[in-house]
C-alpha positions in Angstrom: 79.8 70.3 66.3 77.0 68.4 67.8 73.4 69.4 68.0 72.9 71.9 70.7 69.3 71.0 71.8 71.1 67.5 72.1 74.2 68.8 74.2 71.8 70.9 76.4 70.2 67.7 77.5 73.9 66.6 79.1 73.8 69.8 81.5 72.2 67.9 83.7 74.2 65.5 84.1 77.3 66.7 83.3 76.4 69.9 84.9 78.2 72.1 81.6 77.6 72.2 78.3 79.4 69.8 76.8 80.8 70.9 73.2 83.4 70.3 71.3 85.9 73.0 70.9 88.4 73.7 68.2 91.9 73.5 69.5 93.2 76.2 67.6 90.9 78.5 68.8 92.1 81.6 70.9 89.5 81.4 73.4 91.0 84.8 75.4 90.1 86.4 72.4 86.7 85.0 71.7 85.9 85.7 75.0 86.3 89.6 75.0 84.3 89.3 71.6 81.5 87.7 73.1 81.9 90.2 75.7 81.1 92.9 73.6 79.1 91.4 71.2 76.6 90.3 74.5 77.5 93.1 76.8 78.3 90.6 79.1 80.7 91.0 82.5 82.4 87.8 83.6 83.3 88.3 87.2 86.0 85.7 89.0 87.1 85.1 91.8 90.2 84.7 93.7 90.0 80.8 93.8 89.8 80.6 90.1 92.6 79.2 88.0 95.0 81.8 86.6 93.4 81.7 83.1 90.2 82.5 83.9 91.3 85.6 86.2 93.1 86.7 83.2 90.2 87.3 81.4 87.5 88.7 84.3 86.5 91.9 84.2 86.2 92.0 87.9 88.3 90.0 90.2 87.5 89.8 94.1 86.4 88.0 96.9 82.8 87.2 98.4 81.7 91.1 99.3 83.6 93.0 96.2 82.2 90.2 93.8 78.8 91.4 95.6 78.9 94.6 94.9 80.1 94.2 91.5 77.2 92.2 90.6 75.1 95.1 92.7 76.2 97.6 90.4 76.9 96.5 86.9 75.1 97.7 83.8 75.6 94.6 81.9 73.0 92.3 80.6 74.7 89.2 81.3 76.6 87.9 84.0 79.2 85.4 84.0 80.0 84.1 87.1 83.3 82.4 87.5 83.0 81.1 90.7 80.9 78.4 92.8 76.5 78.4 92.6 75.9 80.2 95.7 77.9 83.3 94.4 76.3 82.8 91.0 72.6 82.2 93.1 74.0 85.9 94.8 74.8 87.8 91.4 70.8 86.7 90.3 69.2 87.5 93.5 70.9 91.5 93.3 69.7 91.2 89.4 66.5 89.2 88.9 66.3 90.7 85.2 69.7 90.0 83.9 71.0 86.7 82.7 73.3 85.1 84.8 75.5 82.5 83.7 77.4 79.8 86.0 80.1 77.7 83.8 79.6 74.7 85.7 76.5 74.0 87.7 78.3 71.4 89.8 80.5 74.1 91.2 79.2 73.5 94.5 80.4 74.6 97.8 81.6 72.6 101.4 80.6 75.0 103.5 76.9 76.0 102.1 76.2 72.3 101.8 76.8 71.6 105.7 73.7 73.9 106.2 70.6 72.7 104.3 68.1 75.3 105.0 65.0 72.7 106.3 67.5 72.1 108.9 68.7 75.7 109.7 65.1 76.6 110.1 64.3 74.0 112.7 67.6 75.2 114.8 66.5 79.3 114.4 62.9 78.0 115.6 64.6 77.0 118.8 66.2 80.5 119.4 63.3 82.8 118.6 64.9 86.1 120.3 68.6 85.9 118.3 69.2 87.4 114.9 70.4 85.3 112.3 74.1 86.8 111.0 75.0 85.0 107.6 78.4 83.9 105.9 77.3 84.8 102.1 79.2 81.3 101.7 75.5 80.0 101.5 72.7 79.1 99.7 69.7 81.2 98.6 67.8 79.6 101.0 69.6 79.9 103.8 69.9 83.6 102.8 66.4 83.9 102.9 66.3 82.5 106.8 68.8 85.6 107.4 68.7 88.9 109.0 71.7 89.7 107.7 74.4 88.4 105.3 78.3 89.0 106.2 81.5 87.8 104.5 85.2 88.0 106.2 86.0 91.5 104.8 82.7 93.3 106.9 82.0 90.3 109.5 83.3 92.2 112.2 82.0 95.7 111.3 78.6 94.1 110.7 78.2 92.3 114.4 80.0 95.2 115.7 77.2 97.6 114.4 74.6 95.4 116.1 73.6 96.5 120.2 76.1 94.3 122.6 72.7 93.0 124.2 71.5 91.5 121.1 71.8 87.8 121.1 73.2 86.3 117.3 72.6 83.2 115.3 76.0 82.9 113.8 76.0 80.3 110.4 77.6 78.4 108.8 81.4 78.8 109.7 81.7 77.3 113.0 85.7 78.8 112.6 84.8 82.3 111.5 82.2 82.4 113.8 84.6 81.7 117.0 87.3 83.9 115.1 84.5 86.3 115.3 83.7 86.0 119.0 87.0 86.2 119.8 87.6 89.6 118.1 84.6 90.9 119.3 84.0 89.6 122.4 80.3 88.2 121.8 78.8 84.9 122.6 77.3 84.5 119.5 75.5 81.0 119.1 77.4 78.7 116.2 75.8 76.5 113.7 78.2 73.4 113.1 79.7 74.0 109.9 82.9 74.5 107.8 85.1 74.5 104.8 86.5 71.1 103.5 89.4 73.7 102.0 90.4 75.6 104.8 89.7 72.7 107.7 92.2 70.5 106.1 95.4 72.7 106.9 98.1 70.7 109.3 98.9 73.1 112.3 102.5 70.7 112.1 103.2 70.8 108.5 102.8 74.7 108.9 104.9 74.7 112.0 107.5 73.0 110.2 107.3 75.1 107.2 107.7 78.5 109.6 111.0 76.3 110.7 112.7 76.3 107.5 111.4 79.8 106.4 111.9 81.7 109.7 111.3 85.2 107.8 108.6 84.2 105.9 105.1 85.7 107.4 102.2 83.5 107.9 99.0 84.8 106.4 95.6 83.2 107.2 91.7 82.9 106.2 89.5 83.0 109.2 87.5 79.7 108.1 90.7 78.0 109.6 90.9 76.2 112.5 91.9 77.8 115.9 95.0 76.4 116.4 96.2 77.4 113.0 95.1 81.1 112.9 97.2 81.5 116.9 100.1 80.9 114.5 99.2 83.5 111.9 100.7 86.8 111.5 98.1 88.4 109.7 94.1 86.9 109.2 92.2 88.2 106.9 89.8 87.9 104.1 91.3 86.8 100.3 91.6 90.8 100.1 93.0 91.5 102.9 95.6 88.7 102.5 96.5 90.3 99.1 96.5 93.8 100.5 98.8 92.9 103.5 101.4 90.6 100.8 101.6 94.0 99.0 102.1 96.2 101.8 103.7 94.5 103.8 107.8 94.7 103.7 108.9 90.7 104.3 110.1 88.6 100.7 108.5 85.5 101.9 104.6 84.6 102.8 103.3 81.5 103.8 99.8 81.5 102.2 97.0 79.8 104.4 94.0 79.5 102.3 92.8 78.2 98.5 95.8 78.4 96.1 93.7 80.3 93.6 94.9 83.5 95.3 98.8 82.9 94.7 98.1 84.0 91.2 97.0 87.6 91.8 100.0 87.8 95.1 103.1 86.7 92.8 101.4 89.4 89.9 101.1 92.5 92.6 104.6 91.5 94.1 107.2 89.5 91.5 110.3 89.7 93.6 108.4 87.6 96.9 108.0 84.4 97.3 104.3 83.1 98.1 104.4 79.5 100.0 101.1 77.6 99.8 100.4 76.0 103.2 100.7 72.0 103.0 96.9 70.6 104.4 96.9 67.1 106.2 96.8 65.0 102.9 99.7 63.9 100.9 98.5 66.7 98.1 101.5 69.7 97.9 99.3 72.4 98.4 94.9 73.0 98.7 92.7 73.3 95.8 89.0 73.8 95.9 87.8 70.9 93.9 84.3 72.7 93.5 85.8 76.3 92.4 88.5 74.5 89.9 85.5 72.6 87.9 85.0 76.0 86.3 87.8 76.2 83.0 88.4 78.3 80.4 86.5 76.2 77.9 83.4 75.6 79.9 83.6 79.8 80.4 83.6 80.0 76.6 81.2 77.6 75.9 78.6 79.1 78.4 79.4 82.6 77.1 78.5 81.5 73.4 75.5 79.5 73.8 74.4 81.6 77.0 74.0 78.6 79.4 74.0 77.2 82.0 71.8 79.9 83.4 70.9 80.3 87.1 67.2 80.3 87.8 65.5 81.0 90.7 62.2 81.1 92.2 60.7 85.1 92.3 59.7 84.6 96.3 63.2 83.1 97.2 64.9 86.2 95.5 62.6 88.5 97.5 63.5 86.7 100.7 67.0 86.4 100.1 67.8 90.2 98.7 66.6 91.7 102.0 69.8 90.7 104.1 71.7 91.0 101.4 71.0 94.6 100.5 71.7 95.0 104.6 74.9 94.0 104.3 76.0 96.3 101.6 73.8 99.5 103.3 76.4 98.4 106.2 79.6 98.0 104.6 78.4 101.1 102.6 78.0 103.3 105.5 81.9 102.1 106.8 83.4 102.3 103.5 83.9 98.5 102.4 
């Protein structure tokens, strides 16, 4: 094995630690060791690969991965999952260790709203509050008056007076999903998900052809004219809850692949579809959420890096709207 001091220097470049791992090593095994051992929690979510949800302690989606991180006892947290939910987990626990396997696990959506320009666009609408898709960075966060994610969204605008004008940011698609179910005008920064943007309304269409019975289930980043088509749109939860309740064999799955995993292991006997995206690709992986592996989760575990590190003021600024958003889904039993 290399010299560590000498493989830490890669990180930045490579964005992991990059070390050499014996092949016959059961690395499901060494990781609940170094769990106890370091009295760590490695929390994962939905858009992970199967592996890696295997061994998470806590497996969710944007709000339940929230409150894990709110509420854990451990000392270190691994985040499986992309920087801002790692930049999240550190902001709710400024004196624990939190670990991100891959620092380039990066996010469409929280990139297409850099916070120098956020500011200058909430500058020109001084009397609106500023309503937050967690699905962004820390300092973006900070510019909030609240932070949301699909599973309290609704419940969160809702709880705000109808005269009060919104800054919505920055789905542009949950946002109008959002207006639409609530019937606000809520302003929209111009943003989106490379993942869920990318589904064909035709290839969909035609897949509902050839699977008449099947039930088409939807995030509400997607576009407009695919969620009209949807049977059911939800949050990754609620997509998994409604594929368990509900009675039909066949689902046609509009949102990362990642989730498949957890559907086909609550329900064996359906058949999860993943919904084909205007590329030539058979089905939609998150390119960012897929750099995190097994190995990389291993590696970070044992050496304890690469660790998320954040600037004391920022985390002050940012846990306010968080910590609104979880009073809130606290007080309607999210």
């Amino acid at each position: 094995m290399r010299d560590i001091n000498t493989a830490k220097a890669n990180i930045e470049a490579s964005g992991f630690l990059d070390i050499d791992i014996d092949v016959n090593l059961d690395l499901f095994s060494e990781i609940e060791k170094l769990k106890k051992e370091k009295n760590a929690i490695v929390l994962a979510h939905y858009y992970q690969e199967p592996d890696i949800q295997d061994v998470a302690d806590f497996i969710g989606d944007s709000l339940g991965l929230a409150q894990q991180a709110e509420k854990t006892k451990a000392d270190i947290i691994v985040f499986a999952g992309v920087h801002f939910m790692a930049e999240t987990a550190k902001i709710l626990n400024p004196t624990k260790k939190v670990l991100l396997p891959d620092l380039k696990a990066g996010c469409s959506l929280s990139d297409s709203a850099p916070p120098e320009l956020f500011k200058l666009f909430k500058d020109k609408h001084p009397d609106h509050m500023v309503i937050t898709y967690i699905n962004c960075s820390a300092g973006m966060k900070a510019l909030s008056d609240i932070i949301c994610t699909s599973s309290n969204a609704e419940k969160i605008i809702e709880s705000l007076p109808r005269e009060q004008k919104i800054i919505f940011a920055p789905d542009k698609n949950l946002g109008a999903y959002l207006n639409k179910k609530t019937g606000r005008n809520m302003v929209l920064w111009n943003g989106a998900c490379m993942v869920h943007e990318i589904f064909s309304f035709e290839k969909i269409s035609k897949l509902k052809i050839r699977h008449p019975k099947a039930k088409v289930i939807a995030h509400p980043e997607c576009e407009d004219v695919v969620l009209r088509i949807a049977d059911y749109v939800g949050s990754t939860t609620g997509l998994l809850k409604y594929s368990i309740e509900n009675q039909a064999d066949e689902f046609i799955v509009v949102t990362e692949t990642g989730i498949l995993h957890q559907m086909q292991k609550s329900s064996p006997g359906k058949t999860f579809i993943p919904a084909p995206p205007n590329n030539s690709c058979a089905c939609n992986d998150c390119p960012h959420m897929k750099l995190n592996t097994l190995e990389k989760l291993y590696v970070c575990m044992e050496y304890e890096t690469p660790e998320i590190t954040m600037n004391e003021s920022l985390i002050i600024a940012a846990k306010k709207p968080i910590e609104r958003m979880l009073a809130i889904s606290k007080q309607y039993g999210l």
